[in-house]
N, CA, C and O atoms as a MOPAC input file, in Angstrom:
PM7 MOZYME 1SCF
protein

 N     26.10900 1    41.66600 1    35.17900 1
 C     26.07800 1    40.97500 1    36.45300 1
 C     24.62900 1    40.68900 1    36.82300 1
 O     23.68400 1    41.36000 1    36.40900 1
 N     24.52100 1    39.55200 1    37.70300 1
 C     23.56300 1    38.90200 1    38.01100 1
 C     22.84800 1    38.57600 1    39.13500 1
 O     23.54500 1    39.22100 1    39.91900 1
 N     22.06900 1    38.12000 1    39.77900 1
 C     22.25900 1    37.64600 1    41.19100 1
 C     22.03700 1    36.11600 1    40.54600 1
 O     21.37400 1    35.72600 1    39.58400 1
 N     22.91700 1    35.40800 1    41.53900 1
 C     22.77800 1    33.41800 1    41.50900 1
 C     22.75200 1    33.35200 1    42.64400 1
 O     22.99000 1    34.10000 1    43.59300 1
 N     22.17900 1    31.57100 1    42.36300 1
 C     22.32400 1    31.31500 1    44.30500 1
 C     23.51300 1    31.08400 1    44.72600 1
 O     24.39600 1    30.89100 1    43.89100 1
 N     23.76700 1    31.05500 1    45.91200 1
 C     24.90500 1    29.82100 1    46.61000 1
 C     25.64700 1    28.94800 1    46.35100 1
 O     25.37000 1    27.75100 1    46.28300 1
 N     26.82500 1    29.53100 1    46.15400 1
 C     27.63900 1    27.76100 1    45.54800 1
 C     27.67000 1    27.92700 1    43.67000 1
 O     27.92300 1    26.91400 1    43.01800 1
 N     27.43400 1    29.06800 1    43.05000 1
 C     27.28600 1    28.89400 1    41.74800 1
 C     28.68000 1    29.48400 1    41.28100 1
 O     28.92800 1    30.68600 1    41.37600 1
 N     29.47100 1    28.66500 1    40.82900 1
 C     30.89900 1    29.35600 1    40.12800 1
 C     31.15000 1    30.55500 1    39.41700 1
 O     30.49700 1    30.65700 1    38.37800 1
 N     32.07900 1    31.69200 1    39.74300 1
 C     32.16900 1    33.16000 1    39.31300 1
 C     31.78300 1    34.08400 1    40.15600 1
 O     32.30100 1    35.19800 1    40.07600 1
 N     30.37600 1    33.69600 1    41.55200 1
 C     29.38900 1    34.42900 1    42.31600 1
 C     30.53500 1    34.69100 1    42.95200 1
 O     31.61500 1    34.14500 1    43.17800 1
 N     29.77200 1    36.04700 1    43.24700 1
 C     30.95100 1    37.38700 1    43.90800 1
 C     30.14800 1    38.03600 1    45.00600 1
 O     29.13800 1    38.72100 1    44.84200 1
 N     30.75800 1    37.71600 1    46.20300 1
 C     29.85000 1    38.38900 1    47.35200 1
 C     31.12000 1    39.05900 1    48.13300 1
 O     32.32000 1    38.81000 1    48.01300 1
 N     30.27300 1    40.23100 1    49.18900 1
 C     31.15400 1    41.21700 1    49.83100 1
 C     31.60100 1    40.61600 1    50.86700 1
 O     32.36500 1    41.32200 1    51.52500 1
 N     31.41900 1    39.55400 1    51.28400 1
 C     32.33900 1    38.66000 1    52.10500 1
 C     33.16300 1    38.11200 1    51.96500 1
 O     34.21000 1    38.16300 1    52.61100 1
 N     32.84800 1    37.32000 1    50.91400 1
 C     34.16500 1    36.41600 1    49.73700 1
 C     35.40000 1    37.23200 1    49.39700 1
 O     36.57700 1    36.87800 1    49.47000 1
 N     34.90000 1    38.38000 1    49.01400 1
 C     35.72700 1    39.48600 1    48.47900 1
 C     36.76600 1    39.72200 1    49.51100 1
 O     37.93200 1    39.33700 1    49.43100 1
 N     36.14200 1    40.51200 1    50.66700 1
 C     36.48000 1    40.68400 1    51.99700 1
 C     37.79000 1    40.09500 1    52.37100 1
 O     38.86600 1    40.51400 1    52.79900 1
 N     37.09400 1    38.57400 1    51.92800 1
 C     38.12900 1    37.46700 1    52.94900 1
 C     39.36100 1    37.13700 1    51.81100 1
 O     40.33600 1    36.51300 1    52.23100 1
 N     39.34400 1    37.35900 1    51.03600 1
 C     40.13200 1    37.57900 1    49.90300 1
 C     41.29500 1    38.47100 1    50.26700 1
 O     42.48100 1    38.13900 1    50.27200 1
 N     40.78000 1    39.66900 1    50.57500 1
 C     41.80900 1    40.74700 1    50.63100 1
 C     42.26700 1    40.74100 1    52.08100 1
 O     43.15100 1    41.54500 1    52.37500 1
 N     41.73000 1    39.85300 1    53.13300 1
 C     42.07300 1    39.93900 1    54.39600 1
 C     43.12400 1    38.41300 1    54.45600 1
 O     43.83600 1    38.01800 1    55.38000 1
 N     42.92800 1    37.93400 1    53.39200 1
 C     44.29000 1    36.67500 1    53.03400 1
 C     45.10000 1    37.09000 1    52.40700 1
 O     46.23900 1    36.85100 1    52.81000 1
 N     45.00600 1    37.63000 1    51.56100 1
 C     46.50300 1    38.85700 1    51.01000 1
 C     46.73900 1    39.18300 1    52.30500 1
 O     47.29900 1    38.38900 1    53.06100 1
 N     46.30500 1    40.47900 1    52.71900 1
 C     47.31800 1    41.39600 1    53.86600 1
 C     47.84900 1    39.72900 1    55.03700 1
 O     49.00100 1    39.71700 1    55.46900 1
 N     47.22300 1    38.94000 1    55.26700 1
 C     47.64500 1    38.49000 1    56.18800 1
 C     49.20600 1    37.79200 1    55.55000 1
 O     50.25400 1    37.75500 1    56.19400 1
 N     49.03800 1    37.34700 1    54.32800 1
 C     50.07500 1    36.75500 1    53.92700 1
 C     51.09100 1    37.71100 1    53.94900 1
 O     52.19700 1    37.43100 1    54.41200 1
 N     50.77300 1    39.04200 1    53.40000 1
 C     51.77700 1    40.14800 1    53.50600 1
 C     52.14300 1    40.49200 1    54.70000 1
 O     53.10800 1    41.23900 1    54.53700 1
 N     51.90200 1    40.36300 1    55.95600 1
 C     51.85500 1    40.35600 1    57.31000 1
 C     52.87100 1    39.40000 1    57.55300 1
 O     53.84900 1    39.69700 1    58.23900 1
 N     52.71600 1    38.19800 1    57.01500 1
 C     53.50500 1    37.02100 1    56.90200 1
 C     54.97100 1    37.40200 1    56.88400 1
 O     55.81700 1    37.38600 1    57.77800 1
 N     55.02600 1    37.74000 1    55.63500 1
 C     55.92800 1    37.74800 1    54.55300 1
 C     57.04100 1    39.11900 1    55.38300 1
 O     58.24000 1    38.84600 1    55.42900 1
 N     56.76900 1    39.94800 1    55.74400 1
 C     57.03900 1    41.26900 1    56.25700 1
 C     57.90500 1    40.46700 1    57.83300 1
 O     59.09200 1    40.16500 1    57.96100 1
 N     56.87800 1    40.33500 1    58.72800 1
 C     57.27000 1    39.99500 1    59.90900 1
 C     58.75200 1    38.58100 1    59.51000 1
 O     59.91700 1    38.74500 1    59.87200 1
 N     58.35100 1    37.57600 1    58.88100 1
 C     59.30800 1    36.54700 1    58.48300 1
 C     60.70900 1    37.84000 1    58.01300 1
 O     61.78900 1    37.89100 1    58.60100 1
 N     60.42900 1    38.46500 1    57.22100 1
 C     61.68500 1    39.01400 1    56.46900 1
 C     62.40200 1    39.88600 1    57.79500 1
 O     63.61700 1    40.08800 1    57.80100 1
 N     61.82100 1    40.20300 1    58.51800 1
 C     62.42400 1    41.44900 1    60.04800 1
 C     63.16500 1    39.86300 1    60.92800 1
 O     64.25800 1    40.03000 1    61.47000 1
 N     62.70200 1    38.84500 1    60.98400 1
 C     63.47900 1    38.25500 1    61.82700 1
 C     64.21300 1    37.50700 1    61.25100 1
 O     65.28100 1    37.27800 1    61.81800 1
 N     64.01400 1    36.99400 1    60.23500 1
 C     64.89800 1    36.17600 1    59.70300 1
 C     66.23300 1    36.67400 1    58.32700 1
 O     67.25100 1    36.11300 1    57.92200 1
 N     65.50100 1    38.05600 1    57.95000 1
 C     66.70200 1    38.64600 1    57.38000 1
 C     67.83800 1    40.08800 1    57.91000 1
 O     68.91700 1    40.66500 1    57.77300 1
 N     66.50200 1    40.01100 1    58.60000 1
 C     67.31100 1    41.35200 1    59.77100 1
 C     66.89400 1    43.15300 1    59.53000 1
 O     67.21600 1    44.14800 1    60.17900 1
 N     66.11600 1    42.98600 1    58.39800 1
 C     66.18200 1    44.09500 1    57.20600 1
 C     63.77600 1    43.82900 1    56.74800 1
 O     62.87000 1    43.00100 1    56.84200 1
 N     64.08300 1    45.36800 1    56.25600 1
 C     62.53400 1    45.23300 1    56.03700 1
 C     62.19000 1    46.00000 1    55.11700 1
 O     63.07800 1    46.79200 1    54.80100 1
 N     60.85000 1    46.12000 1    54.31900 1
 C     60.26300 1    46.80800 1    53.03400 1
 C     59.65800 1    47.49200 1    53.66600 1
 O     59.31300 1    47.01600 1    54.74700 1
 N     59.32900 1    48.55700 1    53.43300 1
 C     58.16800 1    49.23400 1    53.67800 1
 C     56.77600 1    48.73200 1    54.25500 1
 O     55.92500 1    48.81300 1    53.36800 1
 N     56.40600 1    48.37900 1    55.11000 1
 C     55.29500 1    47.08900 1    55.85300 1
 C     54.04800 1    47.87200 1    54.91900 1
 O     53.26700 1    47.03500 1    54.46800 1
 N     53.72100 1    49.22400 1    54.55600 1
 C     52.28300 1    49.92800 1    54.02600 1
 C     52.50800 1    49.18000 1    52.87900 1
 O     51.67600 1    48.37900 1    52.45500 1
 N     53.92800 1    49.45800 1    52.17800 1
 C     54.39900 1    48.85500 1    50.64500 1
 C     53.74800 1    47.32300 1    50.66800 1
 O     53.05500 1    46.89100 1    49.74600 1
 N     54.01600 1    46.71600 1    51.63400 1
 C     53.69300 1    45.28600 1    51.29900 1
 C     52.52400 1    44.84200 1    51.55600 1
 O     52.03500 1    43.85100 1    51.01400 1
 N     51.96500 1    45.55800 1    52.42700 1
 C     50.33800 1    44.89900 1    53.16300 1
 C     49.62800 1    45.60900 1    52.09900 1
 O     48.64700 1    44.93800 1    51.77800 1
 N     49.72900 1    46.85100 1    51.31700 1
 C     48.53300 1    47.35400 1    49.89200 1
 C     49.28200 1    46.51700 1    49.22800 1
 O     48.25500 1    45.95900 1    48.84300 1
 N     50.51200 1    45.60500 1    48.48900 1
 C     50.91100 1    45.25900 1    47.60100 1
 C     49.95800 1    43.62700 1    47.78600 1
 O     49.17100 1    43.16900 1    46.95800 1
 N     50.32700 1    43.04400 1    49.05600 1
 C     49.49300 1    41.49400 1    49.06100 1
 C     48.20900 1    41.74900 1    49.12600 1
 O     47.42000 1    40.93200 1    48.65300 1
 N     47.74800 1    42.95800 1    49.73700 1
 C     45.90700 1    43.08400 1    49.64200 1
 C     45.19700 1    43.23800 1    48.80300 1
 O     43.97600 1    43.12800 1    48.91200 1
 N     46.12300 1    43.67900 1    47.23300 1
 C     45.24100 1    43.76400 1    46.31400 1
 C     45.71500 1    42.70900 1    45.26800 1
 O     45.08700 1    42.38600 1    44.26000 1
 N     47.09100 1    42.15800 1    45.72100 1
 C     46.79900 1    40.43800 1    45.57400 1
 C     45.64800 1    39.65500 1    45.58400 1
 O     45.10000 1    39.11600 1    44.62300 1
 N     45.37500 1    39.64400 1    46.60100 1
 C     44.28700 1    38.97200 1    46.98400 1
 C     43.23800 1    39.59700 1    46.36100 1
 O     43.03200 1    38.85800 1    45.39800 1
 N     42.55900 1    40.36400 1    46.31300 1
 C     41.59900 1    41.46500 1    45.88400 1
 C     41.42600 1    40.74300 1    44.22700 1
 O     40.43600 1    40.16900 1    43.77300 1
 N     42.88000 1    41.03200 1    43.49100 1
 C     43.16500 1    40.83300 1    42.21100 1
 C     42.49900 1    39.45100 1    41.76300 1
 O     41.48300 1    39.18700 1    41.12000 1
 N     43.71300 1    38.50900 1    42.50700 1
 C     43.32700 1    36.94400 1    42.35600 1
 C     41.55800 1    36.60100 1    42.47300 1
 O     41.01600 1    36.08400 1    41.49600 1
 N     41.01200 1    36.82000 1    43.30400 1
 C     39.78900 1    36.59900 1    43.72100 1
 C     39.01500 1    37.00500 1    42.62600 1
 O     38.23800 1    36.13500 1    42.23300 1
 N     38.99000 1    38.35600 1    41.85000 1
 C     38.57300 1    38.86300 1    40.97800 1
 C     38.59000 1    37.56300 1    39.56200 1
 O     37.56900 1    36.98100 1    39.19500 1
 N     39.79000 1    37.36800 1    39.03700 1
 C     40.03100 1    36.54300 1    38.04300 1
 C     39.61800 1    35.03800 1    38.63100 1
 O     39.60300 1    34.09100 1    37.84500 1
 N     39.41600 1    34.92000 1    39.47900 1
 C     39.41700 1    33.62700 1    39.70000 1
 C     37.59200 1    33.52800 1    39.38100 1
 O     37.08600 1    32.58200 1    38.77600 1
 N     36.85500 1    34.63900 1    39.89900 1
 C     35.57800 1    34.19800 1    39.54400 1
 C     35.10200 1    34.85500 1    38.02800 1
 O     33.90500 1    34.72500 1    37.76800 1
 N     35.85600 1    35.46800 1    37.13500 1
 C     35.46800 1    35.81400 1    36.46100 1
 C     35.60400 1    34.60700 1    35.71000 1
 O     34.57200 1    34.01800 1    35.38800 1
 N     37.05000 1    34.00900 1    35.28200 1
 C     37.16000 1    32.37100 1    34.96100 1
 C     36.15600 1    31.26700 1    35.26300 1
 O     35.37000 1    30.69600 1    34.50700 1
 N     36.41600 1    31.09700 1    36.73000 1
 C     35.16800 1    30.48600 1    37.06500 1
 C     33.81000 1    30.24600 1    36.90200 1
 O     33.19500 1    29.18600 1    37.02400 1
 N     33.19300 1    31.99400 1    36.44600 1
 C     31.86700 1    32.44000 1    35.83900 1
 C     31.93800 1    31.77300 1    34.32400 1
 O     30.84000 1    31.42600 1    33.88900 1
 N     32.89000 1    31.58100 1    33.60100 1
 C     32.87300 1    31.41200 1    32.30300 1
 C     33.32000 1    30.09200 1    31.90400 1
 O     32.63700 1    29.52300 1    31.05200 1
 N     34.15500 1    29.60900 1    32.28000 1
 C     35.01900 1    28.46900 1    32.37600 1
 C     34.75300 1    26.83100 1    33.32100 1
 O     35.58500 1    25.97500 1    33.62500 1
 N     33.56800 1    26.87500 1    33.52700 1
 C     33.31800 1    26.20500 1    34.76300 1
 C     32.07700 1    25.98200 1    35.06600 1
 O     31.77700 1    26.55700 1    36.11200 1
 N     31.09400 1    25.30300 1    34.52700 1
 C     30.19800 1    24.62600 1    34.45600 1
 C     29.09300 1    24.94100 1    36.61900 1
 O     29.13000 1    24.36900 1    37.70800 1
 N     28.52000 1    25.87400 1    36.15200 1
 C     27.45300 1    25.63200 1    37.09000 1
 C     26.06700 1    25.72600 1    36.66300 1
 O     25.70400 1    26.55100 1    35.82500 1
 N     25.20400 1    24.80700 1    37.28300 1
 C     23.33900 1    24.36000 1    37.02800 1
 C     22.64800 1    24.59000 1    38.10600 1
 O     23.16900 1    25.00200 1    39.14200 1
 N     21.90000 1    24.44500 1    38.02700 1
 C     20.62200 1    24.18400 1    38.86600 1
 C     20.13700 1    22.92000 1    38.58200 1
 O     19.80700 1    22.61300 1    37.43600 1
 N     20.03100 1    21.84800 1    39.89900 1
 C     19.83100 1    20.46500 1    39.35800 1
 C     17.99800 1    20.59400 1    40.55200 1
 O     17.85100 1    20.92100 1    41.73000 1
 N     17.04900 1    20.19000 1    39.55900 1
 C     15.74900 1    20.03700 1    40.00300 1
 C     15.60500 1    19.23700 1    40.62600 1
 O     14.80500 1    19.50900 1    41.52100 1
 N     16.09100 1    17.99200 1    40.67200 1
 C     15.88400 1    16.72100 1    41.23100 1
 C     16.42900 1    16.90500 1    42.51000 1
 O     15.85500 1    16.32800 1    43.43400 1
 N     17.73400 1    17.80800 1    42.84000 1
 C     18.66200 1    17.51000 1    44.13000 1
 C     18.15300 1    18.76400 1    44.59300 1
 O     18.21500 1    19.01100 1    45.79700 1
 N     17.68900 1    19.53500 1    43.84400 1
 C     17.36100 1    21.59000 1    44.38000 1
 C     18.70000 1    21.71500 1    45.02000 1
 O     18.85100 1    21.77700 1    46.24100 1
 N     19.69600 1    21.75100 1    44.12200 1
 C     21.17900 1    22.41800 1    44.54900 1
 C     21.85100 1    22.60300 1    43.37400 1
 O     21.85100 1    21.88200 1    42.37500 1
 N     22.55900 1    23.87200 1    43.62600 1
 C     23.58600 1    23.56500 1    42.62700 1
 C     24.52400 1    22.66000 1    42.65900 1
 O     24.93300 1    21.96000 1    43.58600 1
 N     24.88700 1    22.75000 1    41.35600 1
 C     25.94500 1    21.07000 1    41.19300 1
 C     27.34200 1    21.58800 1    40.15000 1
 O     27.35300 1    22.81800 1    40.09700 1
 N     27.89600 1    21.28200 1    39.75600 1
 C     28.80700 1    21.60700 1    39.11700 1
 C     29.38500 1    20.78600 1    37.71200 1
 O     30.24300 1    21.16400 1    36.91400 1
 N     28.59400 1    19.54100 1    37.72600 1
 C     28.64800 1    18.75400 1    36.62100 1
 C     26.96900 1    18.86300 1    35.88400 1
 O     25.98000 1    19.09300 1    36.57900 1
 N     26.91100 1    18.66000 1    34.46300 1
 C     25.95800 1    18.70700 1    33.74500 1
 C     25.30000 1    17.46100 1    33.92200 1
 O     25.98600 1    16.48500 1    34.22200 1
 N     24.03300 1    17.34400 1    33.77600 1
 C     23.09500 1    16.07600 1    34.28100 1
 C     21.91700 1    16.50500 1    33.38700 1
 O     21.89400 1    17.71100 1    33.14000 1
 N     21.11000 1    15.89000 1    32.95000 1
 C     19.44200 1    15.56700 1    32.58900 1
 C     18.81100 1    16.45200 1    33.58600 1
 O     18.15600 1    17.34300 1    33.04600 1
 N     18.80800 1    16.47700 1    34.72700 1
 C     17.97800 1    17.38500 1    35.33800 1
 C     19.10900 1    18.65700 1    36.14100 1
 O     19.54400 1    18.60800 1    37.29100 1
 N     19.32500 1    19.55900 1    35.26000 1
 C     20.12600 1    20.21400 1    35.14800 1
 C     19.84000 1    21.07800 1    34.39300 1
 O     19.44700 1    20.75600 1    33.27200 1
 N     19.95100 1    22.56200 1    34.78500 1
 C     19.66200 1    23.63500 1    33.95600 1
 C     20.61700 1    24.51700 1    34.16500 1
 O     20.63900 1    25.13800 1    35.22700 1
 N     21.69000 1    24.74800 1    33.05800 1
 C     22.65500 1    25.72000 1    33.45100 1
 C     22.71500 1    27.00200 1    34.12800 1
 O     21.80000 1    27.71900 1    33.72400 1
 N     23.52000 1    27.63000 1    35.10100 1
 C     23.24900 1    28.85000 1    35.60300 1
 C     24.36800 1    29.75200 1    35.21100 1
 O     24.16800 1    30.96600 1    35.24500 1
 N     25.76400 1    29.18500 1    34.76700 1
 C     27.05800 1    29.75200 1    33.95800 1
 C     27.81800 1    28.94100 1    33.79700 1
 O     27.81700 1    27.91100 1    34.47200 1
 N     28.75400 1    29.20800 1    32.77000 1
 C     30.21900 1    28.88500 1    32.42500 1
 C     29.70000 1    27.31700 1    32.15200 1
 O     28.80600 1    26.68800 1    32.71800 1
 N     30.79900 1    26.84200 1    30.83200 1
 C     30.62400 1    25.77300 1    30.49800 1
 C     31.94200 1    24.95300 1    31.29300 1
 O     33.01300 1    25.34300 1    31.75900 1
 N     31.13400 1    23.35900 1    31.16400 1
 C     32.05100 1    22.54200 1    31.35700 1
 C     33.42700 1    22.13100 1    30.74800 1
 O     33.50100 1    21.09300 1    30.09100 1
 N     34.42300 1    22.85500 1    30.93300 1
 C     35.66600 1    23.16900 1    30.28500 1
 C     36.81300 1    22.64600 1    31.60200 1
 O     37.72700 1    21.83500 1    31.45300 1
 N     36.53100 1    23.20600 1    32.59000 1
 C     37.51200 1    22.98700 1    33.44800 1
 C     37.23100 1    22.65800 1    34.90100 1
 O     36.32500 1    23.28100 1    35.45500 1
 N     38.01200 1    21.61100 1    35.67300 1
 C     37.91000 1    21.90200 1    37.12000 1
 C     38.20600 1    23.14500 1    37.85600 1
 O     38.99900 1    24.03800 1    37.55500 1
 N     37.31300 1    23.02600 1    39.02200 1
 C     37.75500 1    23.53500 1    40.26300 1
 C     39.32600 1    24.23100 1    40.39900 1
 O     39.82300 1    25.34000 1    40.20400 1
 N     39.85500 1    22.68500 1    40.92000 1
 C     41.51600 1    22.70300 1    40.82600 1
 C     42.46500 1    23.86600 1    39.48900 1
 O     43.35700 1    24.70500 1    39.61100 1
 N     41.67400 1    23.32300 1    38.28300 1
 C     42.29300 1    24.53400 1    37.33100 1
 C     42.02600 1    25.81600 1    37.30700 1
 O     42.66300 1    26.86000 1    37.16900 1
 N     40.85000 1    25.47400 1    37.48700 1
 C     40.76300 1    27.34600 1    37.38100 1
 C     41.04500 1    28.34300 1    38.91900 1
 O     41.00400 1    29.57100 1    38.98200 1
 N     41.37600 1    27.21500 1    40.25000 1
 C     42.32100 1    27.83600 1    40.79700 1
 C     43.65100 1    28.05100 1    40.43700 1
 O     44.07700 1    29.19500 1    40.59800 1
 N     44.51900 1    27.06900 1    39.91500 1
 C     45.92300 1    27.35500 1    39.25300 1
 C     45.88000 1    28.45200 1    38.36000 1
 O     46.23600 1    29.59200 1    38.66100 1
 N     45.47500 1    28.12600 1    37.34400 1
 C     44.80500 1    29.78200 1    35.91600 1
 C     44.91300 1    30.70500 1    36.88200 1
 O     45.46400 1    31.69900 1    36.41000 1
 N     44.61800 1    30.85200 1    38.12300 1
 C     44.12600 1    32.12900 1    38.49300 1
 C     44.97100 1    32.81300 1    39.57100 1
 O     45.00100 1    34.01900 1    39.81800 1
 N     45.64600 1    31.84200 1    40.16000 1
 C     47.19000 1    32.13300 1    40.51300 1
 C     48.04300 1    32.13100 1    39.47500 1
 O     49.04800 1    32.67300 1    39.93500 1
 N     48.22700 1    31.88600 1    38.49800 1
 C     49.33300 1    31.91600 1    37.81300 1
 C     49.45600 1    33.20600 1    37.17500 1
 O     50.55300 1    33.76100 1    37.11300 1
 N     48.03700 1    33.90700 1    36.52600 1
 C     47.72300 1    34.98200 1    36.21800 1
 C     47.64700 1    36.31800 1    37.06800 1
 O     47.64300 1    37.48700 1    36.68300 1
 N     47.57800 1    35.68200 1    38.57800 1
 C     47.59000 1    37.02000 1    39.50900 1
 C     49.34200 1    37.35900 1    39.73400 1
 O     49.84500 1    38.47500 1    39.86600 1
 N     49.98700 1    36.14400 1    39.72900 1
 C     51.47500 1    35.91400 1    40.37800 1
 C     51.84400 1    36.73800 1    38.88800 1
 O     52.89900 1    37.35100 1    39.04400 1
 N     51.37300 1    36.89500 1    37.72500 1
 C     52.45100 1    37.09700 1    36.56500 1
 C     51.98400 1    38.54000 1    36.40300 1
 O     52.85800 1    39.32400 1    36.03500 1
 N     50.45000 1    39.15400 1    36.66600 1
 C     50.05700 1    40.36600 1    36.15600 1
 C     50.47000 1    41.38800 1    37.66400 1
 O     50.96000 1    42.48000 1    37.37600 1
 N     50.29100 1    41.07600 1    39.30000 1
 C     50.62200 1    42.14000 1    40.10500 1
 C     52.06100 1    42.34200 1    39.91200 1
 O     52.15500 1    43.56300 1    40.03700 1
 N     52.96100 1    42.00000 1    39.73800 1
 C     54.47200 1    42.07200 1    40.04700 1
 C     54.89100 1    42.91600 1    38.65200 1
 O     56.03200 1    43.37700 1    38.60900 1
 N     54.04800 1    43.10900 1    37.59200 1
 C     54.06400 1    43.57100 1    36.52600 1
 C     54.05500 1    45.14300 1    36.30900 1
 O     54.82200 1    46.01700 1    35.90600 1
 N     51.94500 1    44.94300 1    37.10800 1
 C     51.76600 1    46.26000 1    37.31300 1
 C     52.57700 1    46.99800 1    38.82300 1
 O     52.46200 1    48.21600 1    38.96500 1
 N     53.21000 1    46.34700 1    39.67300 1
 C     53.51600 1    46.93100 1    40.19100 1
 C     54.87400 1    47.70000 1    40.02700 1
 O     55.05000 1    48.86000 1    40.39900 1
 N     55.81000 1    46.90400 1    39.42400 1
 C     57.11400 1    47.54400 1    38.94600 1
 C     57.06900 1    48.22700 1    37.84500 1
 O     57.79600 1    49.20900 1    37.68600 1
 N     56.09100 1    47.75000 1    36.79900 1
 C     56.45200 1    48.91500 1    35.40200 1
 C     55.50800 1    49.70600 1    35.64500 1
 O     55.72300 1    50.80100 1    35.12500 1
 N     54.14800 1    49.63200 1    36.43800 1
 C     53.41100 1    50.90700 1    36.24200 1
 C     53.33300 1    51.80800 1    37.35700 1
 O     53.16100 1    53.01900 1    37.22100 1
 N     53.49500 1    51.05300 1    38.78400 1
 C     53.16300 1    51.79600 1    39.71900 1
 C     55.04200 1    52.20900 1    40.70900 1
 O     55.35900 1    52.61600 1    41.82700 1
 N     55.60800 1    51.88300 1    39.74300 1
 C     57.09500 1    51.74500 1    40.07200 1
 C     57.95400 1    51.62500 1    41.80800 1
 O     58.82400 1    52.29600 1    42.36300 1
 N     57.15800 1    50.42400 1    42.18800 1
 C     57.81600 1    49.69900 1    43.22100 1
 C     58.77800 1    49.51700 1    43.34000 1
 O     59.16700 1    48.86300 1    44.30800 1

């Protein structure tokens, strides 16, 4: 691990993180309160708010590790910003140009949606 600037694909800060796991629980918050009124019946609310918080936690994780690798960020001299496409005045800072934005958000839901529901029933037996 590294320090990068601002805006560089994979960068992992304790806020980002934060807000990550505070969009899980909220969705699990969601998901909980929806199921009490509209099915009448409820899960365990601790069960579900640690189950979506480290959703989120999870996803966020893979999403910048992909991102770090998969995903083209520079340092462009001419603009003094990072940029996300390769240019002449451009000096890479990670991950190659392989994929969008857009994909390596999907990759990274698809991989959180297939690996928590996994570990949670065969290993942590939900």
């Amino acid at each position: 691990m590294r320090r990068v600037p601002a805006g560089t694909n994979g960068g992992i800060t304790f806020i980002g993180t934060l807000a990550s796991c505070l969009g899980g629980a909220l969705i699990g918050c969601t998901y909980f309160l929806s199921n009490c009124v509209f099915c009448y019946e409820s899960s365990s609310f601790i069960t579900i708010f640690i189950y979506s918080t480290l959703c989120g936690f999870t996803g966020s994780i893979i999403d910048s590790i992909l991102g770090g690798s998969l995903q083209y960020s520079g340092w462009d001299e001419e603009l003094k910003k990072v940029v996300s496409k390769p240019s002449e005045h451009s000096k890479t800072i990670s991950g190659v140009n392989l994929f969008s934005n857009n994909i390596i958000n999907f990759i990274s839901c698809a991989v959180t949606s297939f690996i928590m529901p996994s570990i949670f029933y065969y290993i942590l037996d939900f």
